[in-house]
N, C-alpha and C positions, 0 to 999 in steps of 0.2 A: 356470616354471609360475606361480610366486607374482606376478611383475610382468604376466603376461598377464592374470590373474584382475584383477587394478588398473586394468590400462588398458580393461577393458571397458566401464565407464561414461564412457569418452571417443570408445568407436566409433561412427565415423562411419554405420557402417549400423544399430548397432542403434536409433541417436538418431533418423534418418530413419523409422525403423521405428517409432516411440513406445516403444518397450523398455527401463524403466527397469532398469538393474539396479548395485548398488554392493556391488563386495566389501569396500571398506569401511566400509558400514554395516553389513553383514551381520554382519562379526565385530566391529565395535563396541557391536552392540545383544546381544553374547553377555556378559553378564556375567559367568559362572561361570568364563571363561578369559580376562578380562580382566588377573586375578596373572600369566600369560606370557609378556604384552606387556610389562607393566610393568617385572618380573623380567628379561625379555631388553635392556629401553631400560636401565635400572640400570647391567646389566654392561657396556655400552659404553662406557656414561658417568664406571664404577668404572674399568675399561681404558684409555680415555682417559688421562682423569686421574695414572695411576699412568705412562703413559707420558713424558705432559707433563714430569711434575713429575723421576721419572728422569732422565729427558733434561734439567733444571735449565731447562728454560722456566716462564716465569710464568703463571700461570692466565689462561686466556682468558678475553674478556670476553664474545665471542660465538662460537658455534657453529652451521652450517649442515648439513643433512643434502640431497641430493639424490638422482637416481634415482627411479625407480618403487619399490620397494622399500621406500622410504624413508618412503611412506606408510604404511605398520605403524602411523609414531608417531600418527598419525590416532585409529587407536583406542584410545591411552593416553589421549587429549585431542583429544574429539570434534567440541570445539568453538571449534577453534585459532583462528578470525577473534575469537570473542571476547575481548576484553581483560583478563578477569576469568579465566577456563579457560587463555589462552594465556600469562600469569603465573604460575601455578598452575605449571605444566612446566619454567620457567623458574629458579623458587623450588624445584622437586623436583633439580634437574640444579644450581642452587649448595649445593644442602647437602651434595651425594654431592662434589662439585669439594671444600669447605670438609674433609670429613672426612678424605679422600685427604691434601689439604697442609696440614693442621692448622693452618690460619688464614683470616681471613676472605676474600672475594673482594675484588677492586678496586672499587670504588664501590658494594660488597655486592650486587653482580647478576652474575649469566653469566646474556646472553637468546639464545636457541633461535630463532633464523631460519629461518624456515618459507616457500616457495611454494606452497602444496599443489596449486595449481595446476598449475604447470608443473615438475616436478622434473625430468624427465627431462631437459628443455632445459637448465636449470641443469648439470648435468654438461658440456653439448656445450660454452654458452654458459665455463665456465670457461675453455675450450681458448684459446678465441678467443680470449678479451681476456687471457691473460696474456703475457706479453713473450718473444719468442720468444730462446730460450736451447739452448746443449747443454749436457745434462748425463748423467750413468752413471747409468741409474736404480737402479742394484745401491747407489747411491751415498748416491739420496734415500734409501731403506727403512730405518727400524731396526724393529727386532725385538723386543717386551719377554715374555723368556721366558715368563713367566707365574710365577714360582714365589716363597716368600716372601723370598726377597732380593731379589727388583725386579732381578733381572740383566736387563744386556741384551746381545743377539745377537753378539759380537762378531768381527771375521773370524777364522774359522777356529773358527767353535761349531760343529760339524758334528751330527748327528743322533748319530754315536756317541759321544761326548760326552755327551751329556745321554741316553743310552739308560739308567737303572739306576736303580731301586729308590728312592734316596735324592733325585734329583731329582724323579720322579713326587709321594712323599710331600708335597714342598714345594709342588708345584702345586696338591697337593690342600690343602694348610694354608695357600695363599692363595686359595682358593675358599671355604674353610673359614671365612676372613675375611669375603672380601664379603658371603657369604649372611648369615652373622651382620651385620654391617652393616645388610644392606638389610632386616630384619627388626627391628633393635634401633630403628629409626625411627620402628617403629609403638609397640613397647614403652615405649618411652624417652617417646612422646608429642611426638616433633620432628615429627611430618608422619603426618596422618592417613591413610591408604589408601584407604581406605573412603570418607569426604566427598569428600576429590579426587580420585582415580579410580574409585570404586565397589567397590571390590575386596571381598572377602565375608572379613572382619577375622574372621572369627569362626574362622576356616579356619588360620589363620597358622599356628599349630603344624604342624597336621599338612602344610604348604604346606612348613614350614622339615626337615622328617622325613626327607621325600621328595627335596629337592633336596639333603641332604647324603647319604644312600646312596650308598654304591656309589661314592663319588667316584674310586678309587684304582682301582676296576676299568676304568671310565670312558674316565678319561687315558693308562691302559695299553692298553688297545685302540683309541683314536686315534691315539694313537704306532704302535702295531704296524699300523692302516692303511696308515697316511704311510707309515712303512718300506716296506712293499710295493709304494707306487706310486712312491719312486725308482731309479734305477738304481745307484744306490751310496750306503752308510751314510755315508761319507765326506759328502757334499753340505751347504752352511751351512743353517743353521737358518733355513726362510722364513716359518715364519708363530711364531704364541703356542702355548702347550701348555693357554696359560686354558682355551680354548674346546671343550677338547677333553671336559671335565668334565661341561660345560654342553652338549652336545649331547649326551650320555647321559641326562643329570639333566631333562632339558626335556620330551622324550618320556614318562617315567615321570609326570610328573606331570599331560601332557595326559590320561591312559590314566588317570590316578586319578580325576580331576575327570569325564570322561566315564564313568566307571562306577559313580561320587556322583549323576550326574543322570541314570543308566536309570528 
């Protein structure tokens, strides 16, 4: 639904039609839930990173996002053709890299490669030009648990394995981390919110309140979905348990913010 709403300002009939319409201006001229976007780019960024650097690769110098989708980060930074706004994203994505690997980046930059244009193509366009190979894609995937020892997936993680109490808490005391992180940015005075993305700084507290609630109930009822949609406990562990926090935590605070602005 989210990528149909994005590709409407590329339709063909409603352009013919003179029918302006951009969803994403619409949620970028939305200030008050502006923190969601941000907060959601962050934690990929934090996830990323934590991947990377596990897996003992070097921090990248640059980063691409494509798909439809992928224009979310539009409304972090409205004004990506800009050079001044489009650095700005840039400099937000090497401090969260730097904090992860606790050292500086390579030539002190990771820049955020953007088509905003054409994302979608960019996906297809990957296919093509990469060099045609076999390989087990069971093979490509790792898996970075999510929890605070940076485990990662390894064969034979199966779901009941990591079913109980003592891994949940961990996921939650590495969520625990990044929210703190991505708040001690603003505190600490390393990167303003408010100047570069607009975000309503005034708010942070009760921003930071809401997103740790309930974390542990969150991850446990993620979990307990997944379980039900496989066909056995046994099965390896395909995705993080990060995210499972965060799409608890994300909802609670759109429902806050829209009931700050009745």
């Amino acid at each position: 639904v989210i990528s149909f709403l994005f590709s409407l300002e590329n339709n063909r009939d409603l352009i013919s039609d003179n029918v302006n319409i951009s969803f994403s201006e619409m949620l970028s001229n939305s200030d008050s839930h502006r923190i969601v976007f941000v907060f959601y780019y962050a934690s990929l960024i934090y996830h990323i990173a934590k991947l990377l650097k596990t897996s003992r690769l070097d921090m990248p110098r640059y980063i691409t996002f494509s798909g439809t989708g992928s224009k979310v980060f539009n409304i972090i930074n409205p004004n990506s053709s800009d050079k001044a706004t489009s650095n700005t994203l840039d400099e937000y994505t090497k401090i969260i890299f730097e904090k992860v690997y606790n050292q500086q980046a390579t030539d002190k930059r990771v820049a955020v490669l953007r088509r905003n244009d054409i994302p979608k193509e960019i996906t297809a366009k990957g296919g093509f030009y990469s060099r045609s190979f076999e390989a087990d894609p069971s093979k490509l995937k790792t898996v970075l648990v999510g929890n605070e020892e940076d485990d990662l997936a390894a064969e034979g993680s199966s779901y009941k394995k990591i079913k109980n109490d003592h891994t949940i808490s961990s996921v939650v005391n590495e969520l625990t981390n990044f929210i703190e992180l991505f708040f001690s940015l603003q505190y600490n005075k390393e990167f303003d919110y408010e100047d570069n993305f607009l975000v309503k700084t005034s708010l942070m507290p009760q921003y930071q309140k809401i997103l740790t609630e309930d974390l542990f109930d969150y991850v446990n009822k993620g979990l307990e979905q997944k379980l039900n949609e496989l066909s056995s406990e046994d099965e390896e562990l395909e995705e993080t348990l990060f995210y499972y926090g965060i799409k608890g935590s994300m909802p609670k605070l759109i429902k806050w913010i829209a009931d700050e602005n009745k």
